[in-house]
Phi, psi and omega in degrees: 000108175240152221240138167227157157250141200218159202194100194270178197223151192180155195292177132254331171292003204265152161298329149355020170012298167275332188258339182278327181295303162329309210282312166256072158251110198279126183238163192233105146318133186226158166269062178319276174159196185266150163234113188295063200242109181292140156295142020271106142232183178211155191223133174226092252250123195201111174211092188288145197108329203237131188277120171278146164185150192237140184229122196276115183275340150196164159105202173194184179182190163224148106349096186230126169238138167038050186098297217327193193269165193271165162226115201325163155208104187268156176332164159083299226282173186195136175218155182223167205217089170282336171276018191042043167284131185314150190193151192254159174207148193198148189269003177197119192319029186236338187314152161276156188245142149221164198285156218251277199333324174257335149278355175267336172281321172299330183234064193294137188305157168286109175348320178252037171085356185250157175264079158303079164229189191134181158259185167278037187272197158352156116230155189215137160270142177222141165279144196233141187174180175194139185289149143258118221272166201261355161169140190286308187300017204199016218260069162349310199281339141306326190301275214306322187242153173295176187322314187221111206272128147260098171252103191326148196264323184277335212254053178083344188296309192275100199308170179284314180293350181263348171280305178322307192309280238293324180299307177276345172267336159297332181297291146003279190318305193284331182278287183095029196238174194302165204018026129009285187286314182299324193305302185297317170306321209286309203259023153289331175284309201258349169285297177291339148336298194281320197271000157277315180314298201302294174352309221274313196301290205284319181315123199228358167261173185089147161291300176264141147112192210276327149334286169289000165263346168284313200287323175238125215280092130232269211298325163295324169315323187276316179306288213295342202282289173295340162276332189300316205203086169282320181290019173260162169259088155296129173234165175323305197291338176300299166300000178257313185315304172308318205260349173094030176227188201252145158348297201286295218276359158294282198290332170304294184315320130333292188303320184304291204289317197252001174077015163266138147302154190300310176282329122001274194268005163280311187305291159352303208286282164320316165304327180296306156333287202306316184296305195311294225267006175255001146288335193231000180216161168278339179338135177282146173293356172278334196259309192296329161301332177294277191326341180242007174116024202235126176286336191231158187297317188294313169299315170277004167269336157283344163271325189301308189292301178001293204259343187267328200120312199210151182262188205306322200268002175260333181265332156317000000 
């Protein structure tokens, strides 16, 4: 299983929302492999921590999350699961489902990555994979997009360069030559990417989530404010200021577009920093408490265990 990591990078002074909100979410991509599945089949996919997602490469299925209602899946489409919720897939709702763990032991990957299983029916391939998140209790990218991103292949969803990506990892996929896999993670990174921004761009219903926080700028003014300078002491009332709003109707309007309280996802945000730079830098833990908004080493080492479990220099 190999693993990368990508941290897009962007101006904060820029109007650009969305891209200030992505660039900080630190994602770790993993590349599962293809799954190869003849009908009759059915699958159940629970792999916590990880936001999953699948790009149907041919063929179809369906689709059941959390009770819902099942939903069809055609070539082309890609659904992700940001809050890394469990989810059944099936080539026809009547199938019986069984959990994909215990089906990779019975059925074991292929030297070059793929998950043969099924009967001799149809068949449909999914490029298979999850963001792996820096921690679930800490997990932005959930706040922010729904249970479930579907974006359709067919119906117009999928811009022509997000058709182009999906075009260069089948090819990839099909050459079969030494450095393969990194090649398909990288563009497998910049394929979920492109396809969350174009959601966020099209979607134009709803209240919550990164949609309604583009449509609306006093709270994308307060997101960038807090992703831009986490290390300032923000208070509800600093941020209704940024924002032209009164205290009480500031703190609604936030809880509404992002589904949090303003401190709250201030908090989110900042534990979210501190695990990047306590992954990824040498940094004394007194300078990384400064950078997310803590005057002393002692405080911020007692809210991170608080909230992590363990303190900062034992989760380095």
């Amino acid at each position: 299983m190999k693993r990368s990591g990508i941290r897009l990078l962007t101006n904060f002074a820029s109007e650009d929302f969305v891209t200030e909100i992505l660039a900080s979410i630190t994602l770790k991509t993993v590349v599962f492999g293809r799954a190869e599945l003849g009908a009759p089949w059915g699958l159940h996919v629970d792999l916590p921590g990880r936001a999953v997602f699948h790009i149907v490469l041919r063929g179809e299925g369906w689709l059941k999350l959390n009770g819902d209602k099942h939903t069809r899946l055609l070539s082309g489409d890609t659904i992700l699961f940001p809050n890394a919720d469990a989810h059944d897939m099936n080539d026809h709702p009547a199938t019986p489902i069984r959990p994909l763990q215990e089906l990779l032991i019975q059925h074991p990957m292929t030297p070059d990555r793929r998950f043969c299983y099924g009967g001799r029916g149809s068949r449909t391939t999914l490029l298979c994979g999850a963001f792996q998140l820096d921690d679930p209790k800490l997990n932005l990218l959930g706040i922010l997009l729904p249970s479930l991103l579907h974006i359709k292949g067919g119906a117009g969803d999928t811009s022509p360069r997000l058709r182009s990506l999906l075009d260069c990892i089948e090819t990839e996929l099909k050459v079969s030559q030494p450095g393969e896999q990194a090649i398909v993670t990288r563009m497998a990174e910049a394929f979920l990417i492109r396809a969350i921004r174009d959601y966020v761009l099209s979607f134009s219903n709803g209240n919550h989530g990164l949609p309604a926080i583009l449509r609306d700028r006093s709270i994308g003014r307060t997101l960038g404010l807090i992703h831009q300078k986490p290390e300032q002491p923000w208070t509800v009332a600093s941020l209704a200021d940024a924002a032209h709003l009164s205290r009480s109707g500031f703190a609604a309007r936030f809880k509404l577009r992002v589904g949090v309280a303003p401190q709250q996802y201030l908090q989110r945000f900042r534990f979210s920093k501190a695990l990047h730079l306590l992954q990824t830098t040498d940094a004394k833990i007194f300078d990384i408490a400064r950078r997310v908004g803590y005057d002393s080493e002692s405080s911020f080492s007692k809210a991170f265990k608080r909230l992590m479990g363990k303190a900062p220099g034992a989760y380095r």
